[in-house]
Each structure stands twice: as structure tokens, then as C-alpha cells.
C-alpha positions as CSV (number, residue, x, y, z in Angstrom):
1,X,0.0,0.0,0.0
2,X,1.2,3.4,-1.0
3,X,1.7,6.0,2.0
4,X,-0.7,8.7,1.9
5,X,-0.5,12.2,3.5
6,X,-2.9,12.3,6.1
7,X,-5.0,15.2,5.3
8,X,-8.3,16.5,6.5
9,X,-9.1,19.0,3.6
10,X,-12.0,19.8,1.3
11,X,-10.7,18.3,-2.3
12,X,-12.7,20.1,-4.9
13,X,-14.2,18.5,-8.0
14,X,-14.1,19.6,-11.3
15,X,-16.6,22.7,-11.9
16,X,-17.3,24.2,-15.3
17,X,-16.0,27.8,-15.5
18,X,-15.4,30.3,-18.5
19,X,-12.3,32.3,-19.6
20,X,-10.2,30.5,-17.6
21,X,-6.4,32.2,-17.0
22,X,-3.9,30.2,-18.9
23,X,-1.6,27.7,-16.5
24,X,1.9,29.1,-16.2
25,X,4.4,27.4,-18.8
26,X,7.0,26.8,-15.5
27,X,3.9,24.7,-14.0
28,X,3.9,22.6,-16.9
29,X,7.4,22.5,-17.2
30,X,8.2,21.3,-13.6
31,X,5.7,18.2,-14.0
32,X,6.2,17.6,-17.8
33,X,6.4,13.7,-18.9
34,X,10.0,12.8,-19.5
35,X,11.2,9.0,-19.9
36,X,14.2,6.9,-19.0
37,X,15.4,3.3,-18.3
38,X,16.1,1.3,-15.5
39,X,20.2,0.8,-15.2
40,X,20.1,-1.1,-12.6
41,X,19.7,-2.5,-8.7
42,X,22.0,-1.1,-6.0
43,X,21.0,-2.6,-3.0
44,X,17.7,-1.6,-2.2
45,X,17.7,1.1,-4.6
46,X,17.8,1.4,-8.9
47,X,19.5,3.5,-10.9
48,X,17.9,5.4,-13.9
49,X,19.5,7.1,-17.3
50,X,18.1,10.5,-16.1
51,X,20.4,13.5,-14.2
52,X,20.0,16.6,-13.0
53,X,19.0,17.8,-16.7
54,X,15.6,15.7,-16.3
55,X,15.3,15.6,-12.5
56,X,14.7,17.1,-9.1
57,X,14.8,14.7,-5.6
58,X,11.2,14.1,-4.9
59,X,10.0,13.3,-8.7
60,X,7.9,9.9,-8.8
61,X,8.5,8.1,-11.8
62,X,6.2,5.4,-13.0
63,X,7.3,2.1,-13.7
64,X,5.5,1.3,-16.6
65,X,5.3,-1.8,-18.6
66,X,3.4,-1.9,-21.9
67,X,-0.1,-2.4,-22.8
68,X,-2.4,-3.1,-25.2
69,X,-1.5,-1.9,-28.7
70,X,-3.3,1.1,-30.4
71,X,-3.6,0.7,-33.9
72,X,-4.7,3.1,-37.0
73,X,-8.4,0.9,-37.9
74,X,-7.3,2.5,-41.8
75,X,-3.7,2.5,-42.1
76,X,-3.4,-0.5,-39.4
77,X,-0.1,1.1,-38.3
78,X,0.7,0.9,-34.5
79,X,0.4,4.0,-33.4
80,X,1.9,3.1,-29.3
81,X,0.5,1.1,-26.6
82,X,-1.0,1.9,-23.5
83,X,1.4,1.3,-20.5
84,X,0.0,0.7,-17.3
85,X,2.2,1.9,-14.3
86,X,3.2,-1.5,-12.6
87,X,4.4,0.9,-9.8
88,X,6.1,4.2,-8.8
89,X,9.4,5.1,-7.8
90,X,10.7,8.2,-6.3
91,X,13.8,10.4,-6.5
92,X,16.1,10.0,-3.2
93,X,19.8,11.2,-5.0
94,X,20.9,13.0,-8.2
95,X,24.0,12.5,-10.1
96,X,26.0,13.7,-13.8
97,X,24.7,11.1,-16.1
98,X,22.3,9.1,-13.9
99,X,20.1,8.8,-10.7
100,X,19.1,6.9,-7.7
101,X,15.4,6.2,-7.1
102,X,13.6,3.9,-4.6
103,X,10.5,2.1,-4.5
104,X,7.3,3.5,-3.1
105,X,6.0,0.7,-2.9
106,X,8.1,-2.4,-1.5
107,X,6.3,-5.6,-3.8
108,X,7.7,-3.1,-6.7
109,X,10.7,-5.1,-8.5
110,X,12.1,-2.8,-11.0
111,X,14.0,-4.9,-14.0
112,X,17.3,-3.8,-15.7
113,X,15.8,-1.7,-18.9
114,X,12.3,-1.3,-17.6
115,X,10.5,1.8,-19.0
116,X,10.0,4.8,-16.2
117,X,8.1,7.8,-17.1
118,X,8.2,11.2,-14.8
119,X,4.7,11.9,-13.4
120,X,3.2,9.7,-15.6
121,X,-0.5,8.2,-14.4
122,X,0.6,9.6,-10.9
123,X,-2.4,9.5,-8.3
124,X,-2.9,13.2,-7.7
125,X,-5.6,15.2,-5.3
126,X,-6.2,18.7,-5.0
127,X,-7.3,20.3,-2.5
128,X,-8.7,23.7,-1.8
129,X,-8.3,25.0,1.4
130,X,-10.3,27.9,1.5
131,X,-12.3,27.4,-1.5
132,X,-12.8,29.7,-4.7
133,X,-10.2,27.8,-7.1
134,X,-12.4,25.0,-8.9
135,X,-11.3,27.3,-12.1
136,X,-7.4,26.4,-11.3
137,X,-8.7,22.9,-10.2
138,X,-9.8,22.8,-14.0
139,X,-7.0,24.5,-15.4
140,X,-4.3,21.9,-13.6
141,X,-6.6,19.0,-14.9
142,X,-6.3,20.2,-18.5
143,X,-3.1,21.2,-18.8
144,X,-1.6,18.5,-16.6
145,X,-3.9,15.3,-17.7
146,X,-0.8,12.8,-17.5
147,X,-1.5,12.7,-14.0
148,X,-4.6,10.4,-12.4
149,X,-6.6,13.2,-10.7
150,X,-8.7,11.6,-8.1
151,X,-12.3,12.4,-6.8
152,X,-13.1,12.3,-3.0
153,X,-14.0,8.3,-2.3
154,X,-11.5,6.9,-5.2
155,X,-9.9,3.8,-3.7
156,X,-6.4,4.7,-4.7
157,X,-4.2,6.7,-2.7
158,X,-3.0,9.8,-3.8
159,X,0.9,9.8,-4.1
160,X,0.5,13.5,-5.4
161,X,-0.4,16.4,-3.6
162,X,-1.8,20.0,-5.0
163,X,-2.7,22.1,-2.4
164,X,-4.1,25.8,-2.4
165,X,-3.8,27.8,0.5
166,X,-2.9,31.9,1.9
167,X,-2.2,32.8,-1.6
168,X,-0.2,29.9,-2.7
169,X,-0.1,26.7,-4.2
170,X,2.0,24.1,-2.6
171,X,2.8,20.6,-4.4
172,X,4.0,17.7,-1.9
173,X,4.6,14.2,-2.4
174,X,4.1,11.3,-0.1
175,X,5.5,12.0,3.5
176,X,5.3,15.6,3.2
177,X,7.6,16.3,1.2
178,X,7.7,19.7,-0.7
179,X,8.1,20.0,-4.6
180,X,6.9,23.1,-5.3
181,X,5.3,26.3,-3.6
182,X,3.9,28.9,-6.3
183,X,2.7,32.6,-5.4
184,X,-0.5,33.4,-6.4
185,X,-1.9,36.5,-8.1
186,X,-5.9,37.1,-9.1
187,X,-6.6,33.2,-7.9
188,X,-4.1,31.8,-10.2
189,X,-0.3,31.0,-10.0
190,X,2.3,33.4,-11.3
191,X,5.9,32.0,-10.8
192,X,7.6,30.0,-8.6
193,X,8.1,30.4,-4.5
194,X,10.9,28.5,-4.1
195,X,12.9,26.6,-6.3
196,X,12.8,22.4,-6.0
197,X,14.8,20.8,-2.7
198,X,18.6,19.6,-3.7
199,X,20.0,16.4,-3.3
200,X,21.2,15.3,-0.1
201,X,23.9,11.9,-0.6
202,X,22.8,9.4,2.3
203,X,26.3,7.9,3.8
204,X,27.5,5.2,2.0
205,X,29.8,4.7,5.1
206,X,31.2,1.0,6.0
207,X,31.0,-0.3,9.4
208,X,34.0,-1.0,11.2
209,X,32.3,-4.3,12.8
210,X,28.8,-4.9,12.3
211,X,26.5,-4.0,15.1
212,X,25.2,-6.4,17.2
213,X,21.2,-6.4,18.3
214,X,19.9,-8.3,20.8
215,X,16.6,-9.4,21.4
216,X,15.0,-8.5,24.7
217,X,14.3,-11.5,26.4
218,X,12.1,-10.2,29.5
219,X,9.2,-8.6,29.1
220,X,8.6,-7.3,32.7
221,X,5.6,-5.2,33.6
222,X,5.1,-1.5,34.0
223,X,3.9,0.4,37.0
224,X,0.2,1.2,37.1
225,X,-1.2,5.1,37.0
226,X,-3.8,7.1,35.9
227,X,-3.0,7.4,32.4
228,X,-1.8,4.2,30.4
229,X,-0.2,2.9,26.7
230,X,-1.9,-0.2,25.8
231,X,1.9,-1.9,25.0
232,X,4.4,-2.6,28.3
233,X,8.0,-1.8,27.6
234,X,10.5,-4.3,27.1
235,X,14.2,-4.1,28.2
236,X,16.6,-5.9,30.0
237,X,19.4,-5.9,32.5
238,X,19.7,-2.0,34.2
239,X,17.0,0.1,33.9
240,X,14.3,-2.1,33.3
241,X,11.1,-1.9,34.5
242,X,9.9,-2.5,38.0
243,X,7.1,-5.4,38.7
244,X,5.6,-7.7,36.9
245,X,1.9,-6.4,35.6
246,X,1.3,-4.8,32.6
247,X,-0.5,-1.7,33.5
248,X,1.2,0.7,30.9
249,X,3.1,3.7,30.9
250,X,2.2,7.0,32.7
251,X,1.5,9.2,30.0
252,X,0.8,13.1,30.2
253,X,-2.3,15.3,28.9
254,X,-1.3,16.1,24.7
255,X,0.2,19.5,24.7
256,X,0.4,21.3,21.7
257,X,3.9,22.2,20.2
258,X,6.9,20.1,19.0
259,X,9.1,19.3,21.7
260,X,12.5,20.5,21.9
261,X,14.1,20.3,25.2
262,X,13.1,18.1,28.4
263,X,14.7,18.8,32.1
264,X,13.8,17.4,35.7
265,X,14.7,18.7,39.0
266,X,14.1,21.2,41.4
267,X,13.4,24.4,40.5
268,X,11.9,26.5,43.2
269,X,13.5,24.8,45.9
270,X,10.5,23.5,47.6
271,X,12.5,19.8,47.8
272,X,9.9,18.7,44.6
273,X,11.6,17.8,41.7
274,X,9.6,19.9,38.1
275,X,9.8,19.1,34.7
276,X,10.8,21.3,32.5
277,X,9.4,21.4,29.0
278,X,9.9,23.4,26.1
279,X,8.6,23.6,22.9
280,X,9.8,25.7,19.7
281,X,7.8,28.5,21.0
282,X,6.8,28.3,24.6
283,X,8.2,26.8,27.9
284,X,5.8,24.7,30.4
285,X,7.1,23.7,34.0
286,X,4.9,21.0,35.7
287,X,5.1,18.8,38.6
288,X,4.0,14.6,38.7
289,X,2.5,13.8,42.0
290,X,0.6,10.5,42.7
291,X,-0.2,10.3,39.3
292,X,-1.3,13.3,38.6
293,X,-0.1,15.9,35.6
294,X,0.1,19.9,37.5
295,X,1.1,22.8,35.5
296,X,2.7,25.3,37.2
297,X,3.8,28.0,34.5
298,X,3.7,28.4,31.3
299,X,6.8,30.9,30.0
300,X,5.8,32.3,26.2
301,X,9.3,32.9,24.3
302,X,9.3,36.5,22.4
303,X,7.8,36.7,19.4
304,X,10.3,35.9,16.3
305,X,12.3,33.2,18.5
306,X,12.5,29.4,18.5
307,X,13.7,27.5,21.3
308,X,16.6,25.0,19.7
309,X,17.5,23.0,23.6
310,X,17.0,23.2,26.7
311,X,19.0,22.2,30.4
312,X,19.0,22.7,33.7
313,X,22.1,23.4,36.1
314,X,22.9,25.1,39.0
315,X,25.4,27.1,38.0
316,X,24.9,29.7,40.6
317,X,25.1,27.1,43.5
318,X,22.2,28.6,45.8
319,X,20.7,25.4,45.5
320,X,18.1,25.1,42.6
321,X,18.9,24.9,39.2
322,X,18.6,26.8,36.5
323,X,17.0,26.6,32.9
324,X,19.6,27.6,30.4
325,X,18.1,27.5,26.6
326,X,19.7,27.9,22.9
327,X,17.2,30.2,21.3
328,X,17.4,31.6,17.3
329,X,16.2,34.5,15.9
330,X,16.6,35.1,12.0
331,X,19.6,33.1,11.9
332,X,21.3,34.4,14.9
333,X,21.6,32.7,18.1
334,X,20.7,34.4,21.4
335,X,20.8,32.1,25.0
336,X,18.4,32.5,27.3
337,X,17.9,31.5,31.2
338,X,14.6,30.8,33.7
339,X,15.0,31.0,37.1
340,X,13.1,30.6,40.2
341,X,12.9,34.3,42.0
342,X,10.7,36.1,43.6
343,X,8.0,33.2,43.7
344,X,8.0,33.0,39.9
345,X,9.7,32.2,37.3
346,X,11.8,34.9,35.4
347,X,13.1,35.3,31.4
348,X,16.4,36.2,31.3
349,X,18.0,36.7,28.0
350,X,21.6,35.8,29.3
351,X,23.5,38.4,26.1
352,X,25.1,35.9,24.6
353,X,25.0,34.5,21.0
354,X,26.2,30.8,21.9
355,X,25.1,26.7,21.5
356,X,24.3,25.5,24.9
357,X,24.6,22.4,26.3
358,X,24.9,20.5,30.0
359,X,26.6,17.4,29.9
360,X,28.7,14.9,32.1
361,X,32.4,15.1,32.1
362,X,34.7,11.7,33.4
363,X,35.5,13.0,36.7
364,X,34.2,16.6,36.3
365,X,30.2,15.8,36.9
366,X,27.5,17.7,35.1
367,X,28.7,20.9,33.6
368,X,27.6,23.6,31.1
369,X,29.1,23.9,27.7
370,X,28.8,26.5,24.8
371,X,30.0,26.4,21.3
372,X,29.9,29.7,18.8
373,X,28.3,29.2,15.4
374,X,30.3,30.4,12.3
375,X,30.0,32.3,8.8
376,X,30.2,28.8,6.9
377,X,29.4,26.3,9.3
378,X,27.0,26.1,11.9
379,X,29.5,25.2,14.6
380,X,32.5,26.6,14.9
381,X,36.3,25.9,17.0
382,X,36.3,23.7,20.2
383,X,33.2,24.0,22.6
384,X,34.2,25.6,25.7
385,X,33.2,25.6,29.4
386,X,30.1,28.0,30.3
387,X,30.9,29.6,34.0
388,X,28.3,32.5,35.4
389,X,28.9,35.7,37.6
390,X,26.0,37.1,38.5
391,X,23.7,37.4,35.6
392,X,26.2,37.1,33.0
393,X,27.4,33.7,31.3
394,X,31.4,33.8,30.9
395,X,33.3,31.5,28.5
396,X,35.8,29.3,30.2
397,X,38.4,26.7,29.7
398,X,38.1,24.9,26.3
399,X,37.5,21.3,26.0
400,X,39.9,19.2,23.7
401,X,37.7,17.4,22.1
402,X,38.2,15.0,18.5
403,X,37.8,16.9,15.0
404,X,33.7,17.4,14.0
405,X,32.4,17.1,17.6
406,X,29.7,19.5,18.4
407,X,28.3,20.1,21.6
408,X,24.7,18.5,20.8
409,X,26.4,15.1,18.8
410,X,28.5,13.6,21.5
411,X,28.9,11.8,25.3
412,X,32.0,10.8,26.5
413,X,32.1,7.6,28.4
414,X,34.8,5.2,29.7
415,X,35.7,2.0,29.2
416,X,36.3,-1.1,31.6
417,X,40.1,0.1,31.3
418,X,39.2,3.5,32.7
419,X,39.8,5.3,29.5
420,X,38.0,7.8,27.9
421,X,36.0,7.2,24.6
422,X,33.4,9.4,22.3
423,X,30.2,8.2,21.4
424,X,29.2,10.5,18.5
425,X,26.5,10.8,16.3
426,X,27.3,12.1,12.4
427,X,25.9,14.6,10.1
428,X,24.1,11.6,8.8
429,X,22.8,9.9,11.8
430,X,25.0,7.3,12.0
431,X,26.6,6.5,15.8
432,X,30.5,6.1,16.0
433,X,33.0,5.6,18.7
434,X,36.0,7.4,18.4
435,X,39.1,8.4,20.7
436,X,40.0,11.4,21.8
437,X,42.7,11.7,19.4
438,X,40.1,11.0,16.7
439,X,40.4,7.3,15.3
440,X,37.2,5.9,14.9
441,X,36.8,2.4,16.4
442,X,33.3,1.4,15.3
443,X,30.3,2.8,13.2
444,X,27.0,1.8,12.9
445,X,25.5,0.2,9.8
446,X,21.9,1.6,11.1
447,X,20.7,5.3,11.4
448,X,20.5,6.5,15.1
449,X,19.5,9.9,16.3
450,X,17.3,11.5,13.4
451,X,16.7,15.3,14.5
452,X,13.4,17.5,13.7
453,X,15.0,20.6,15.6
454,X,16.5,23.2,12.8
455,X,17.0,26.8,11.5
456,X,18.4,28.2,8.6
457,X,21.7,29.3,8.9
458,X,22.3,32.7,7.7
459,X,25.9,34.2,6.2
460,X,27.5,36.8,4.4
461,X,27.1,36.3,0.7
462,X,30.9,37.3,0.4
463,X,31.3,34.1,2.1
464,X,29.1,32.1,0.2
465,X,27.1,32.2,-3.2
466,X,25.6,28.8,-2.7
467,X,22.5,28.7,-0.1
468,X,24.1,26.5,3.2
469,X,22.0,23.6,4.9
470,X,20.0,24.1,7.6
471,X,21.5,23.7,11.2
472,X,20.7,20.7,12.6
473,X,20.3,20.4,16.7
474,X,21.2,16.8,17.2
475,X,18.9,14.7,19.6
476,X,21.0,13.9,23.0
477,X,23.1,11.1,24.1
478,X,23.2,10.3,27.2
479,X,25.6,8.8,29.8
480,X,23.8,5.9,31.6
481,X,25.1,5.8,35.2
482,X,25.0,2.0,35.2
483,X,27.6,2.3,32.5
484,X,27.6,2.6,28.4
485,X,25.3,5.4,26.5
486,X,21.6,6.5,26.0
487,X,20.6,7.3,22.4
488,X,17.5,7.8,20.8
489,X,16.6,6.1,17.5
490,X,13.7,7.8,15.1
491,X,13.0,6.6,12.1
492,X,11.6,8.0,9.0
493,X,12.1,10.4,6.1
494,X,15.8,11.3,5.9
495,X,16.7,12.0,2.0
496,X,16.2,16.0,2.3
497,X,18.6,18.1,4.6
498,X,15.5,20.5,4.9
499,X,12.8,18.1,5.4
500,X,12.5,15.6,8.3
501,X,9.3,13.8,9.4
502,X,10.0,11.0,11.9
503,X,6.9,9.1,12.7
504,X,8.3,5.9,14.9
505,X,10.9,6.0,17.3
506,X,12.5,4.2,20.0
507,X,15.2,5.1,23.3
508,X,18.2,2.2,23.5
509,X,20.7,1.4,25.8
510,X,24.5,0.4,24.9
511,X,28.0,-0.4,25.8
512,X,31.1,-0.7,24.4
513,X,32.9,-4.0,25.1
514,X,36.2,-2.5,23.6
515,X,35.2,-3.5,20.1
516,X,31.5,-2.5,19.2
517,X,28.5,-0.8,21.0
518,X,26.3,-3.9,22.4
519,X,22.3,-3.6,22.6
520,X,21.4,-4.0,26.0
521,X,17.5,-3.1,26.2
522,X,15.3,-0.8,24.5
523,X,12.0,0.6,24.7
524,X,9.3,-1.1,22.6
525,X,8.6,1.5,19.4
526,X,6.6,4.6,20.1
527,X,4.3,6.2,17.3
528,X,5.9,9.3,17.2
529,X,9.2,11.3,17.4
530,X,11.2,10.8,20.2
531,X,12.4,14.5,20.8
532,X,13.9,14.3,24.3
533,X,14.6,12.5,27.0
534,X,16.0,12.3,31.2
535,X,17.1,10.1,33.7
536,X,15.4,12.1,37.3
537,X,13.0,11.0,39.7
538,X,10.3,12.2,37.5
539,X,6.9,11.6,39.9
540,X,8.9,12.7,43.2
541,X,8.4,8.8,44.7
542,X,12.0,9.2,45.4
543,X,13.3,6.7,42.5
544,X,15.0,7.6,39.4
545,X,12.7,7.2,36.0
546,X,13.2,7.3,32.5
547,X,11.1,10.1,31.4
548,X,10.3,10.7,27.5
549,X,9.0,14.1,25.3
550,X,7.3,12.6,22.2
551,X,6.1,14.6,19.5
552,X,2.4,12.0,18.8
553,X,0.9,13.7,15.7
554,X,2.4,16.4,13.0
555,X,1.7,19.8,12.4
556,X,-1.1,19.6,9.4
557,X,-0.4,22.6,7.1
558,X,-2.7,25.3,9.6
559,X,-5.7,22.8,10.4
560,X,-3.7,21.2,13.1
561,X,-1.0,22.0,15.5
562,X,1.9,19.9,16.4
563,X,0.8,17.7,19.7
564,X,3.1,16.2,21.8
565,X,3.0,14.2,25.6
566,X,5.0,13.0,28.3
567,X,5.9,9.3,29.4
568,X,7.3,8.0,32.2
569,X,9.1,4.4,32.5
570,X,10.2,3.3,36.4
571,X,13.4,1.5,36.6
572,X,14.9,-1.3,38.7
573,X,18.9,-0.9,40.1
């Protein structure tokens, strides 16, 4: 079964309409039928006879194979046949001569030769927002017939997305993915908003030794609460989970936003440990007692900023922590602190235009870090201790850390020798262990990490002509105090630098037995994107927890919000 974009829209049908505005030529240019071959298989995806010349990453190409003949009834000459799309394929990479595409659909087996034609037959919807465009509905279905518009009710799914909304018309493919985004002038399109996403190579990295998985082989009940998943969580050895029922996980109340940042401990000191939550734009504190979900402030960010992380320290050492958050603001970074004073909780903005970070140093505890960001990359030089005199954050010793390191990819941890090691996640979600002097020991042969916190990075145009990727905020790895790492796992859409969607994800626990990072539990899969996550006593019974920020349902163009909860695992020792 094809994916389908999960949409709750009004689709219009086609409505007769007179002196229709002509469909721009660039429209019909950017979904114009253009055919190729089929080279051939590399690993699980094909290569095709078309390049950059013919093709843009998120193109669907049918896989056609021919048809019934159509002959001249005078002449009797064969005029073509009519291929029938056997199935699509879409475009994940581009290069000089050729192309990598990959199946939508996985009981699609392309053979070596097989005809492909862009946009050819291609499922298609459009939908109308607001309504008044039946005229451009008409317009797209004339001048772009090569596509298979739907009607509302048709049993195939649409692969193909038109969609007209605050004076634009957007085209996505499956997964969200944007092709297209046209201004709009007098109800019809003018030119185009953006141009089509660039290729982004996926790592075609080796393993150093392939990475072992192993199978959970307890399945040990949950604790019981007022709010419960259906599916207990299975791990093993440390950290798994206490008793033997199957009650389900304490979950939160849905809160809307996409969760950036997740904290625990005690803020106000009242001897009560709060979480601390924030989202892209707003920060929530809250308190777990007996079950029970209490808000105790919500913190709005100013307008214009997103929150990129958040931590909590006590820098100060009065007692209480501290909040200390990376915020952005048209491309520029500004930090920001909340703090407990005066029986509420104050926004600081801390003057500084730095990457923060707390993290656990071998034989230094929990400290804060900063990083600057650059002209050409997002992270620039060797992160740097983060000291505070009164409400000022001051830059400190720097750490010595291995080439490509950034403050939000890394943990260090030791090994049963006592020496220090990196666990590091690359630019292309693959985990790695490497020394401090920078060899690499192992790498993963699956994706780890997988990050839906970004901004676009802004620099001089002296500096560079090309457009640089977006700045990614990596999600966190995390020292286990029983030993080994943390790391989250989310899986989904990673072709396009600019365009992440993770829809399933998972938290797993590893160590290093000096030659490869061994599985040692994980959570069962959550339906959604894991976007942070804590070791704290999380509920205030005085025992540590594993507490989780998942992001449960997407952002749906304006009709619905990002919506995100809480949930709470209690662990053995």
C-alpha cells in the first residue's frame, strides 16, 4: 500500500468555469512527462538514465510496462500502446549522467531496462483549502492530464499532492515532502516560490564491525497510574522496568507544540523535583505527583524566536537549578535563562550569541558547555566551558575534544580500562566511537538519532554564493550511570537536509565491550518522534525514571497543531 498524506481538507471536484487564466508554462514545465530506463539495482535502490538535466529529488517516476497496442483501424499502423504503471518510484539522490530512485512501494521489483516515465498516471488530489479555485482545479486537470486526478471516495491513494492555501499553491509528495510552492496573483499561480529541494547523498559509510542487536528477552511489567499505553516496555538488565503487571506507561495530557528540550529537578526549591518542558515557542514547567499531571507556569518565548534545547544546572550554586536555553532568531543565536525568584519564574536573555549544552564530564560531573556558530558552518572551533557571575554567562576553559564534535552530537564515556571514549553521532545519523585523538573504532551500519529541531543558517554572501544547509540540533546522548550510552533512535524520512518527518521512534541502551557498541534493552517502538529525554526521579516517589517528550501527531499545514505528551518508564537498580 502506498503512503498517503494524512489530510483533512475539502478536495474540490471539477466545476465548469469560463475564460479560464492560462496555467503558467513553468507549472507545466516542472511536471512535464519525460522517460528513462532502469540501469540497474544497488542494493535496495535502482539507478535510472536520467540527471539533473531531467530531474529534481522528490520526482515519482512510473514504472510502466506496456499495454495493449493502439492501432490506425485504416492505415493498421501501430500507433503506441497503453502502458500501465506496474508501480512508482521516487527520486532520493541525483547525479552527472544518472540517478538513484527507490521504491514507493516495496512488492515493486524494478528490472534492468524497464521503462520509467516522470509523473506519468501519478495518483494526484487537489485540494482547496479555503475554497474559490475550482477554475485552477480545471485549469491543472487540463493542462496536466498525464496525472490520475482523483475524486473524494476513489480507492487509490493519492501519491500527489496540490494544495491551495494563503495565496499559494504548494505541491507535496508522499510523506510531506515539498516539490513546489507557487505565489499566487488574481486566484491563479504566477511564478515560482521557491525553487525544488537539492540532493542530499545518504552515507555510504562501512561499518567497522557490524553492530550487534539483541533481542530483549524479558518482558517485565510496568507500573500502574492514571493514564496508560496499551503496550508494556520491554528491556533488560539496568533500567528495566519494575514489577511484573502490565498496567502501561504513565503518560501526560497532549500539549500542543513540537518538543524541543526536556529537564527534571528542582526548580523552586520547595525539595519537589519539576519538569521542564519546552517547545519551539513556549516553555511549560509542571510537577507529577501521585499520578497526577500539575502545570505550574507556562513561559511564552518573544515573538520571532525558537527554542533549539533546553538544560537545567545550578550554575549559581544557591541550590536550585537553573533553565539555560539555545534560542534563534533570524539566523542568529541568542541564550536564554529561567530561574526561580521572587515566587515566579523569570526570562532572562543571558546576552550571549552561543550553542548550549549540559553534559557529564569523566570526573568533572555535570557541567555547562557553549559552542559559537560560524560564517560557513553552523559550529565553529572547540566547545568551551560556560561559568556565570551574576547574571552574565562567561566562556571558560576549552574542551579538547576530536575533529567534527559538536556540543549536541557527543557523550563521552569510559571503558572497563578506565579510558575515555566518544560516542558521536554524524551529520548523517550514523553513531560512531572514536578516541579522543580522533580514530574511529566502530560505526554503525543503522541510522541512530534522526533530528526535527532546525533553522536556517544565515551568512554573508561574500562568504558564500551557494544557499548553506539548515543547522541541525542533534537529539541527546546520554551517559547511563550504570555504564555505556543512551541514544535515541527515530526513524523515518531522511533523503532531504530541509525536510525531516520521523513518525516511529524508539530510546536504547549500549556499551562498548572494547570493540562494538552492544544492545542491552530498548524501549518497545513509540508512534511518534522521540524529541527528548531524562534520567530524574520524575513523579517525586523518590526513584530515578526514564522520562520521554514525544512529539504524537504532526503539524497539518494550519488545520492542526503539532501535539506532543509525556511518558514516564520506572526503573529497577
Amino acid at each position: 500500500m502506498y503512503p498517503i498524506l494524512k489530510l483533512t481538507l475539502v478536495f474540490m471536484m471539477c466545476l465548469p468555469t469560463l475564460c479560464l487564466a492560462a496555467l503558467p508554462d513553468r507549472i507545466k514545465a516542472d511536471f512535464a512527462t519525460i522517460e528513462g530506463h532502469i540501469i540497474m539495482p544497488i542494493g535496495e535502490e535502482y539507478l535510472v538514465d536520467l540527471d539533473a538535466a531531467n530531474l529534481h529529488v522528490g520526482d515519482i517516476l512510473a514504472l510502466l510496462m506496456p499495454g495493449e497496442k493502439v492501432i490506425d483501424p485504416v492505415t493498421k499502423e501501430v500507433l503506441g500502446t497503453l502502458d500501465v504503471p506496474k508501480g512508482f518510484l521516487q527520486v532520493v539522490r541525483i547525479k552527472s549522467g544518472y540517478s538513484y530512485v527507490t521504491p514507493m512501494n516495496t512488492e515493486v521489483i524494478p528490472n534492468n531496462g524497464d521503462l520509467v516515465r516522470r509523473f506519468s498516471q501519478v495518483p494526484t488530489f487537489f485540494a482547496d483549502v479555503q475554497g474559490g479555485h475550482s477554475d485552477l482545479y480545471v485549469n491543472l486537470k487540463s493542462e496536466l492530464s498525464q496525472l490520475d486526478w482523483l475524486n473524494p471516495g476513489d480507492k487509490n491513494k493519492a501519491l500527489l499532492f496540490f494544495t491551495v492555501e494563503n495565496d499559494k499553491l504548494t505541491v507535496t509528495a508522499t510523506e510531506d515532502i515539498l516539490l513546489q510552492s507557487y505565489s499566487m496573483v488574481t486566484g491563479q499561480p504566477v511564478s515560482p516560490q521557491m525553487p525544488f529541494l537539492q540532493s542530499t547523498a545518504l552515507s555510504q559509510s562501512k561499518p567497522k564491525e557490524k553492530f550487534l542487536e539483541k533481542t530483549a528477552k524479558d518482558i517485565l511489567g510496568i507500573f500502574s497510574s492514571s493514564s496508560r499505553m496499551d503496550a508494556p516496555l520491554p528491556l533488560t538488565g539496568f533500567g528495566t522496568v519494575k514489577g511484573q503487571g502490565q498496567q502501561g506507561v504513565w503518560s501526560s495530557p497532549l500539549m500542543e507544540g513540537q518538543p524541543v528540550g526536556l529537564a527534571v529537578n528542582d526548580l523552586d526549591s520547595d525539595g519537589k523535583q519539576e519538569i521542564a518542558i519546552a517547545f519551539d515557542k513556549k516553555l511549560l514547567i509542571a510537577r507529577v505527583e501521585q499520578g497526577k499531571f500539575l502545570q505550574l507556569a507556562e513561559i511564552d518565548i518573544p515573538t520571532g524566536q525558537q527554542l533549539l534545547s533546553l538544560d537545567e544546572i545550578d550554575l549559581d550554586n544557591n541550590g536550585s537549578s537553573e533553565l539555560y536555553m539555545t534560542a534563534v532568531t533570524d539566523g542568529k543565536l541568542s541564550s536564554l535563562s529561567v530561574e526561580y525568584l521572587n515566587s515566579s519564574y523569570q526570562l532572562n536573555s543571558m546576552g550571549v550569541n552561543w550553542f548550549l549544552r549540559s553534559i557529564e564530564l569523566p570526573g568533572e560531573g555535570k557541567v555547562l558547555i557553549g559552542q559559537i556558530m560560524g560564517e560557513e558552518d553552523g559550529f565553529y572551533g572547540q566547545p568551551f566551558k560556560v561559568k556565570r557571575e551574576g547574571q552574565q554567562l562567561i566562556a571558560g576553559e576549552k574542551l579538547n575534544l576530536p575533529a567534527g564534535v559538536n556540543i549536541y552530537n557527543f557523550t563521552p564515556f569510559t571503558d572497563e580500562d578506565n579510558r575515555v571514549l566518544y560516542a558521536v553521532l554524524s551529520d548523517t545519523d550514523y553513531l560512531k566511537v572514536i578516541t579522543p585523538g580522533g580514530l574511529e573504532l566502530w560505526e554503525s551500519d543503522t541510522y541512530f538519532g534522526g533530528t526535527e529541531v532546525q533553522f536556517e543558517h544565515k551568512t554573508s554572501s561574500s562568504i558564500r554564493d551557494e544557499e548553506p544547509p539548515p543547522v541541525q540540533i542533534q537529539t541527546r546522548l546520554l551517559h547511563n550511570p550504570a555504564g555505556g550510552i543512551l541514544v535515541a533512535q527515530n526513524d523515518g524520512m531522511r533523503y532531504f537536509k530541509r525536510y525531516r518527518v520521523y513518525k516511529n521512534s524508539r530510546l536504547i541502551s549500549l556499551s562498548w565491550n572494547k570493540h562494538t557498541l552492544v544492545e542491552n534493552w530498548r524501549t518497545i517502538d513509540l508512534n511518534g518522534y522521540l524529541g527528548d529525554y531524562t534520567l530524574a526521579d520524575a513523579d517525586n516517589d523518590g526513584e530515578a525514571e526514564l522520562i520521554l517528550a514525544v512529539k504524537t501527531k504532526h503539524k497539518v499545514l494550519n488545520l492542526q497543531s503539532d501535539k506532543s505528551a509525556l511518558f514516564i518508564y520506572e526503573l529497577t537498580h
